[in-house]
N, C-alpha and C positions, 0 to 999 in steps of 0.2 A: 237354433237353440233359443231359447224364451224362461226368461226368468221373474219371475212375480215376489215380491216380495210382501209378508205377512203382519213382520211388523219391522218396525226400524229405530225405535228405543234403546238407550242403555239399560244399565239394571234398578236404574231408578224411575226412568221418563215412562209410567205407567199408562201415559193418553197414548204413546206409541206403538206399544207393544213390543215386544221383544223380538229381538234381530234374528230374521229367520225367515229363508227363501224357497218358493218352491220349484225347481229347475225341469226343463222341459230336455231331457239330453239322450242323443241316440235312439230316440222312441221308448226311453225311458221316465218315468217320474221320479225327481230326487225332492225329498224333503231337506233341506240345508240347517242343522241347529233345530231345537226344540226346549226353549226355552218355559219359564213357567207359565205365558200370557198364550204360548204357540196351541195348545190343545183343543180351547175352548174356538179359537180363529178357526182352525179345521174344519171343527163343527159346526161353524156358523158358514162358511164358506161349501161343506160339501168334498173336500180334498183331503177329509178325514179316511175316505173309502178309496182315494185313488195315489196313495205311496207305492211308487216299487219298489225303493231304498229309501232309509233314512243316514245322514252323513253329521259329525259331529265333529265342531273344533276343537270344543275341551269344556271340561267339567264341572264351571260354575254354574248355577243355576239359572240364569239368563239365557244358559244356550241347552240347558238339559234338562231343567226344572220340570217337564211333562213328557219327558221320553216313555216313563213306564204306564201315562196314562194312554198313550199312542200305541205302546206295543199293546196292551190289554186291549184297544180297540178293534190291532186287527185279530185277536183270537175270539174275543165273544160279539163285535158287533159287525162285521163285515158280512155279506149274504154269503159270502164262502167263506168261513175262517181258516188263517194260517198264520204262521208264524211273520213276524217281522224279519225285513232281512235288512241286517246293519251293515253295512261295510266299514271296513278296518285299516287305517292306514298301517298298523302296527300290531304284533303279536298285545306288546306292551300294556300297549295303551288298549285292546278288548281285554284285558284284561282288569285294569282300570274302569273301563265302563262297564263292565259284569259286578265288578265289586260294588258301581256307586247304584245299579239297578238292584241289587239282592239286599237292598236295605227296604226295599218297596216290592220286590220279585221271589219268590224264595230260593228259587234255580233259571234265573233267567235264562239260559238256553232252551227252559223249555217252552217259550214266546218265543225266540229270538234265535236265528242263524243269524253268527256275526262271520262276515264274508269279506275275501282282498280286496283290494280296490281292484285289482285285476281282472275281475268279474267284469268289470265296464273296462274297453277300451276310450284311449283317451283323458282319462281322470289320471290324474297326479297329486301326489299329496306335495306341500310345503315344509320341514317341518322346524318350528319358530318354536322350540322347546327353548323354552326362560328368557321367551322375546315379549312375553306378556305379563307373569308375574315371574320372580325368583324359582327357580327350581320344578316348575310346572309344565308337564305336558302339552303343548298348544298345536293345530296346524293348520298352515293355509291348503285352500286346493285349487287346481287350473286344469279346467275342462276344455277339449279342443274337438272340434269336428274339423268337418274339409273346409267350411267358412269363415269360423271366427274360434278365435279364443278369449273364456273368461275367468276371470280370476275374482277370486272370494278371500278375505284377508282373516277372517275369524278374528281374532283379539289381539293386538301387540305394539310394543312402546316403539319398536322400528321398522319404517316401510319398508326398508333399503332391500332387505328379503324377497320380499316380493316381486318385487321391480328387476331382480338381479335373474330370476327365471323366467322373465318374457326375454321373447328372443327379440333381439336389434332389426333386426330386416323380415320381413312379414310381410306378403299380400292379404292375408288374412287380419279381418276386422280384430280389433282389442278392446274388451272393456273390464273395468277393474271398481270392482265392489270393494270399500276401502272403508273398518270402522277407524273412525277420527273425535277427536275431541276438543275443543274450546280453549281447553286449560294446560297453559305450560307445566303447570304442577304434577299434570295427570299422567305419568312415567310410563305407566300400563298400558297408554292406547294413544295413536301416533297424534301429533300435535297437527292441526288444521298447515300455518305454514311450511311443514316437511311437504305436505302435497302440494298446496299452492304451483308450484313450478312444475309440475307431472299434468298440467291440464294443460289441452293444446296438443300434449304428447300421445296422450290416450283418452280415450273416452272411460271417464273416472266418474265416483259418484261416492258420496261419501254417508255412512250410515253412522247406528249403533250411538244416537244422539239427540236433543231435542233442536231441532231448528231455531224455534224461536231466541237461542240461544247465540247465533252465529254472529259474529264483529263483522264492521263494515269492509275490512279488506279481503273478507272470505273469497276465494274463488275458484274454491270446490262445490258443483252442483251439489247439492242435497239430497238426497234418494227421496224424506218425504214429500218434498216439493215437486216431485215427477209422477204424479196419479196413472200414467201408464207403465208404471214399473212396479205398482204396488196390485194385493190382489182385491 
């Protein structure tokens, strides 16, 4: 499994780019989030041509902000066009995401097969509905081959979630893509020392943030700070 990541900004940290991974899983390509900054990195990168799935946490514009510019890539600019295939953690929630593409789409199904996550074995959804904001749809997901498992946090004020669906005993490698924030005020996305004590435990790494920003007792790895993790 190989995971790059595109950008690793919040919805403000613009030198970073917005949080969104491109995942190498079961001989598959997952695009992870597709935020507003995510389209143009595609482009520039060449991985605009090579999605098999795109996978989506939830609905702010940091994570979705260019999805309809992605799907319209793969219908008019791919040397073979086709439709996008989205996968679904939920009836629900494609439904949700067809209503926020058809403001920019006029029938998004007809770009887009929105597909189970079933279609890939191994992926599992989280789901951390009004673990992010009040009342909102959110989810994590944890991808497993016969090697390792990894886990991707999407957006939320509590780790504990997460952590509560890694299994205790494992020969298999763990690592955990974790957005975190600086600021105790910040209710929406887990505070730096809720992780703190989770390092050591698993190999952790913490996004969706500007580094230059981190207090001296931080002791969660940085994902920008890891150039072999980034694309």
């Amino acid at each position: 499994m190989q995971i790059k990541f595109l950008g690793t900004g919040g919805a403000f940290d613009f030198e970073f780019g917005n949080s969104a991974a491109f995942l190498h899983f079961r001989g598959k390509r997952i695009l992870l989030d597709c935020g507003n900054s995510v389209y143009r990195r595609l482009r520039q990168t060449g991985l605009a041509d090579q999605i098999d799935y795109i996978l989506i946490t939830h609905l702010h514009d940091d994570h979705v902000g260019s999805l309809n510019s992605t799907v319209l890539h793969h219908k008019y600019l791919l040397a073979e066009p086709r439709k996008a295939r989205i996968l679904v953690p939920s009836e629900s929630f494609a439904k949700e995401l067809q209503a926020f593409m058809n403001f920019g789409l006029r029938d998004p199904k007809n770009y887009a097969d929105f597909l189970p996550l079933s279609e890939l074995e191994g992926l599992t959804a989280i789901d951390t509905f009004g673990k992010h904001v009040d009342g909102m749809q959110t989810y994590g997901y944890l991808f497993e081959d016969e090697e390792e498992i990894l886990a991707f946090s999407g957006d939320l004020g509590d780790s504990q979630i997460i952590f509560d669906h890694l299994p205790e005993h494992t020969d298999k490698k763990i690592r955990v893509f974790h957005e975190m924030s600086f600021v105790r005020q910040d209710r929406v996305h887990t505070y730096y020392k809720d992780l703190n004590p989770r390092v050591g435990q698993y190999e952790i790494y913490g996004y969706h943030l500007d580094p230059r920003n981190a207090p001296s007792d931080n002791k969660v790895p940085i994902l920008a700070e890891h150039p072999d993790l980034l694309v």
